[in-house]
C-alpha positions in Angstrom: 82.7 -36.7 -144.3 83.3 -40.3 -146.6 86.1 -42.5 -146.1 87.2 -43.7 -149.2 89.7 -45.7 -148.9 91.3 -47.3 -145.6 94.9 -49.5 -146.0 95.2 -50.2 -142.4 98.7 -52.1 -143.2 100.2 -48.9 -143.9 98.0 -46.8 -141.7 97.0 -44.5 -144.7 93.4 -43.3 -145.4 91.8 -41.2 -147.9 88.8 -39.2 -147.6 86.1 -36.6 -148.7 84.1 -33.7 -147.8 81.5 -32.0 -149.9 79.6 -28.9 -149.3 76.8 -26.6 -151.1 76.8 -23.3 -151.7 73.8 -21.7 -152.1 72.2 -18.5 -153.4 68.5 -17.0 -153.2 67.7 -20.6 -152.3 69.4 -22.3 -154.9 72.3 -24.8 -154.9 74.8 -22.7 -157.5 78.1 -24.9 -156.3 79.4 -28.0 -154.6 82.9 -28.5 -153.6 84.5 -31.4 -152.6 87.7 -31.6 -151.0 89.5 -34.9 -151.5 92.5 -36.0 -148.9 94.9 -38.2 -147.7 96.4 -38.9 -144.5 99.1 -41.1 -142.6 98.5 -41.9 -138.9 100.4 -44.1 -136.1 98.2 -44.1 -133.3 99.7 -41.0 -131.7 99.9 -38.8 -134.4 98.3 -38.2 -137.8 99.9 -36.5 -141.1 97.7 -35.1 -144.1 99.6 -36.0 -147.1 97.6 -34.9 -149.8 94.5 -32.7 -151.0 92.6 -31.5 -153.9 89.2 -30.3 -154.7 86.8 -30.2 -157.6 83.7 -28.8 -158.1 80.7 -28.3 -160.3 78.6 -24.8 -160.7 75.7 -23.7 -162.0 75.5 -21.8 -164.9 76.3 -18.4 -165.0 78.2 -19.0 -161.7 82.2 -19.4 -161.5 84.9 -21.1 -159.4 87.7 -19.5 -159.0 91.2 -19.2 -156.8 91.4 -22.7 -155.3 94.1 -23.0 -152.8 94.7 -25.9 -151.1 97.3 -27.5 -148.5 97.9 -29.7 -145.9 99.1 -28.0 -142.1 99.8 -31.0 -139.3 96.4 -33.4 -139.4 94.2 -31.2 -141.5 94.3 -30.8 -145.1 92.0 -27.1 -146.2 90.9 -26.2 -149.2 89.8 -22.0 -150.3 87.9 -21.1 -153.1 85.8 -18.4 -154.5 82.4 -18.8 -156.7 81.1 -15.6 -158.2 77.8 -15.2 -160.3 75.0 -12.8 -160.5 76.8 -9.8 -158.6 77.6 -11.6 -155.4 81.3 -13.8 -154.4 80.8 -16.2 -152.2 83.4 -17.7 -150.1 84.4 -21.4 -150.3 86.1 -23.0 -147.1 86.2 -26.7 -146.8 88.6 -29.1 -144.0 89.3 -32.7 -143.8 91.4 -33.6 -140.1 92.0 -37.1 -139.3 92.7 -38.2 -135.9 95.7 -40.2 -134.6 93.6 -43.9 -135.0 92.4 -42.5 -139.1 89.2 -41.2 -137.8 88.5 -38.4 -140.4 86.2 -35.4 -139.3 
């Protein structure tokens, strides 16, 4: 998990998580889900997410959903290649003091 961005001011952070995906061995995808959050010190909001990605080829990325429930922001996504679907699952939660995990 990276924090990006921190504007303690306006209590709002933004940060990252990435995660491989891997096949026979080999890396065929990384995600990364990308968030924002507002906190107070008692709770904490996600505001914000989206995800990108890279494959390799003859892989593909497909059916990205993402959203934001209470302090976690979530992102879903499939990658397909050679006969097989794997499924993508990625979260981003910040705590109440903008501690992201």
């Amino acid at each position: 998990v990276y924090m990006d961005s921190l504007q303690v001011r306006s209590n709002q952070c933004q940060g990252h998580v990435a995660k491989d995906y891997s096949f026979n061995g080999k890396v065929v995808a990384t995600v990364v889900l990308t968030a924002t959050f507002t906190y107070d010190g008692s709770t904490a909001k996600a505001t914000g997410a989206y995800g990108s990605h890279s494959v390799a080829s003859g892989w593909s990325y497909s059916g990205e959903s993402t959203w934001c429930s209470g302090s976690t922001a979530r992102l879903t996504a499939t990658v397909s290649g050679s006969g097989h679907s794997i499924p993508v699952s990625l979260s981003l939660t910040c705590s109440p003091s903008g501690t992201l995990s």
